[in-house]
N, C-alpha and C positions, 0 to 999 in steps of 0.2 A: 532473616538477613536485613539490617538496616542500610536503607537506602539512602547516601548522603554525600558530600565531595568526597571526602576519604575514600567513598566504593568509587566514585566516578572516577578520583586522580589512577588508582589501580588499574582503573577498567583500560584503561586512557592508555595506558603501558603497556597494555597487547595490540601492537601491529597488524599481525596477521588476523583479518575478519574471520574466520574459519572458527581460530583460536580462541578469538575475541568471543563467539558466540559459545562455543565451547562451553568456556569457564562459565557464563552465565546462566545454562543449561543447568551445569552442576552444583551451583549456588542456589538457582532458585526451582530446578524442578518442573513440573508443569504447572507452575506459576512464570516461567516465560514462554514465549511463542513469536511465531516469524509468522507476520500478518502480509500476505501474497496476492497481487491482484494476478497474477502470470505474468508480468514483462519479466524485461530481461534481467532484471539483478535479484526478483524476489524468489526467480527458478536459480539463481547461482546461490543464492543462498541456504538455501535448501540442500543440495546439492556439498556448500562448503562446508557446513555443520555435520555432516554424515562422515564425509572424510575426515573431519578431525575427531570422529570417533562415539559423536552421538547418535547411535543408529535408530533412535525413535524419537525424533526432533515434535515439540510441539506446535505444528500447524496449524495456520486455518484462513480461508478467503472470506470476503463480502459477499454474497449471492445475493444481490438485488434482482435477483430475478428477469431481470432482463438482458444478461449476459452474451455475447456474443459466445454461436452455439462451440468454436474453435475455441473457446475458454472455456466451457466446459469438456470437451474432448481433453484441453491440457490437463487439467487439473483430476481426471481419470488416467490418464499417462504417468503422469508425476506419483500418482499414489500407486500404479503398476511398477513402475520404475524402482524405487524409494523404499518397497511395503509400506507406508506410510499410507495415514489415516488423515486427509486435509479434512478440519471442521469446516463446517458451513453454515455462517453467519447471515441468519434470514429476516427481514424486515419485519415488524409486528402486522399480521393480518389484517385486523381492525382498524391498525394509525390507516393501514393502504388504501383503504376500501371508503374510510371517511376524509382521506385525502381527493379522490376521485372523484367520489360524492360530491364534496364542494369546491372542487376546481377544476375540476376534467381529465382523463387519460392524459391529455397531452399537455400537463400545466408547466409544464419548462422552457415552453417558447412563450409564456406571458413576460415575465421579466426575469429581472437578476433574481430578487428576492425569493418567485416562485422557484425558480430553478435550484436556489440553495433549499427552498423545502423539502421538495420532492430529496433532492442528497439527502437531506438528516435524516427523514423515515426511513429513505434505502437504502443507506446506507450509513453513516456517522450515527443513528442508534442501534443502527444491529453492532458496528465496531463499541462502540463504548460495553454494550452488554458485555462483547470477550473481554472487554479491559477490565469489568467488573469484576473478572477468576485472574486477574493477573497484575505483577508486582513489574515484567519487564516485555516491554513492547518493543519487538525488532522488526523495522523497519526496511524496505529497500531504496526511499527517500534519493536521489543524487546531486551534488551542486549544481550538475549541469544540466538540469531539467527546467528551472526556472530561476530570476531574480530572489525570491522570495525561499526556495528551497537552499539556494546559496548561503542562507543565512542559517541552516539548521546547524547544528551540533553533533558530532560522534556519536557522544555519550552525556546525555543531557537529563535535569529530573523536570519533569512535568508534571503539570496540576491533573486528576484524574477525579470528576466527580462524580460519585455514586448516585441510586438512582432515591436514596433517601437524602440527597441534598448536601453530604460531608464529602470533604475534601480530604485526598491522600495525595501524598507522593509517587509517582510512576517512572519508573526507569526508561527511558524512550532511546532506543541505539540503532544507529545506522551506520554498520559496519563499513558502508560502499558510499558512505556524503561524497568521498575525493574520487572515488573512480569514474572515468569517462563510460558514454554509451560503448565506445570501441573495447574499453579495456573489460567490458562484460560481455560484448559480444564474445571474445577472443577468448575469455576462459570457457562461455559454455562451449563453441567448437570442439576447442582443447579436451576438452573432459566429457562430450558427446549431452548435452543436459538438453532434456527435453524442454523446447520452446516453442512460443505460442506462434501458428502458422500467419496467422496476417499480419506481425512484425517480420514475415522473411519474404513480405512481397511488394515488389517495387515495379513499377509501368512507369515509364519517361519522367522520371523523379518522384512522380507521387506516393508516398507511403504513408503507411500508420507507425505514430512514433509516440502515439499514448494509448491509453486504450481503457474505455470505462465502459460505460452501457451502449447497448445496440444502436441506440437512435440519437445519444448526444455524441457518437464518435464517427469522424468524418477520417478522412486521408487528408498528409498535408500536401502541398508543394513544394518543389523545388528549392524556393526562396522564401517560405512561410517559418514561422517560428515553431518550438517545438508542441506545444499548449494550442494552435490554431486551430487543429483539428475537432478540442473540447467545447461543445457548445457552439460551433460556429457563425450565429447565429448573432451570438454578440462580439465578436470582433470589430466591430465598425466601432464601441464605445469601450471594449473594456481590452486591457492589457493584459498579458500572459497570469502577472502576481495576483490579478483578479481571479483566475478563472479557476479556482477550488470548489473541489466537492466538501471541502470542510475537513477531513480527516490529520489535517499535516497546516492547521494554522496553529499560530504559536501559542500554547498555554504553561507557560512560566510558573513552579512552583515556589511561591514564598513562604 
């Protein structure tokens, strides 16, 4: 299947997410897949892909291994639920252990730069390896998560580069860009979708409203933004559109 606006204007004409993913199932095979960290829209997704008829949706999360243990409980539920088979996307051994070696267990409160390190070993090169078996990368990405995710695309081609250095086209879609936190809370209810337990708990405003690894994820505030809780550490210098793990900055195919 050639990947190009022609597919995208098409793509762009199914409405319904469900459907949307659907067709690209059936286009591309397990050459697509719905890459899931557990919040709430990448278990509705899962979830919307099955109802519209694909009963063995290509899965798979990031296991950086240091996971909060209530996301690996979902992600065992999810595959109970589903019959579904979620892959699991594991950091290279070696990069870990010489990451450690020369910067320490805990090199993410050094700075920004280390802190996007330690991401790319644990996570943005175990994701690129699934992107290596794959032509379309679905997304649970939403406008209203950050400035910088506002700006993503439906149905967008991005640059995807192998691990021998060539560049491909990658289909990147995010069925749920326009939908609110509410409007995903409300279908999983609606449709009983199993979700991850420390997104359904709140004490005198504070809650988790993102959720990465054990130790760069805090609860936010009341009156905190959505992204405070990532890394908290540097909120005094950096803004929300800074605070990526890498996986979801913009790489534009030319």
């Amino acid at each position: 299947m050639l990947i190009d606006e022609v597919l995208v204007k098409k793509l762009e004409e199914i409405e319904d997410p469900g459907e949307l993913m659907a067709e690209l199932f059936r286009q591309f095979g397990n050459r697509a897949a719905i890459g899931t960290s557990g919040q709430w829209s990448g278990v509705a997704l899962i979830d919307m892909v099955i109802r519209a008829g694909i009963t063995k949706p290509n899965v798979y999360t990031v296991d950086t291994l240091r996971l909060f243990p209530e996301t690996y409980d979902l992600m065992r539920e999810l595959e109970r639920r589903y019959t579904i088979k979620i892959k699991k996307a594991v950091p290279d051994f070696n990069a870990v252990s010489k990451m450690v070696r020369d910067h320490g267990e805990m090199i993410f409160f050094n700075s920004k730069a280390k802190q996007e390190y330690c991401c790319k070993i644990r996570k943005v090169d175990p994701n690129n390896r699934i992107l290596n078996t794959l032509d379309v990368w679905i997304t649970g990405v939403r406008a209203d998560q950050s400035n910088s995710r506002s700006q993503v695309k439906r149905v967008d081609i991005v640059t995807h580069m192998e691990e021998n250095g060539m560049e491909r086209p990658l289909l990147k879609v995010t069925p749920l860009i326009n939908w609110t936190e509410e409007d995903v809370k409300d279908y999983a209810k609606k449709h009983r979708v199993p979700t991850h337990k420390l997104l359904e708990i709140e004490r005198d405003g504070w809650h988790y409203a993102s959720l990465g690894c054990i130790i760069c994820t805090t609860p936010i505030g009341p009156h905190e933004s959505r992204r405070a809780g990532r890394w908290r550490w540097f909120n005094y210098a950096l803004n929300d559109d800074h605070k990526e793990c890498g996986l979801h900055l913009p790489r534009k195919y030319e």
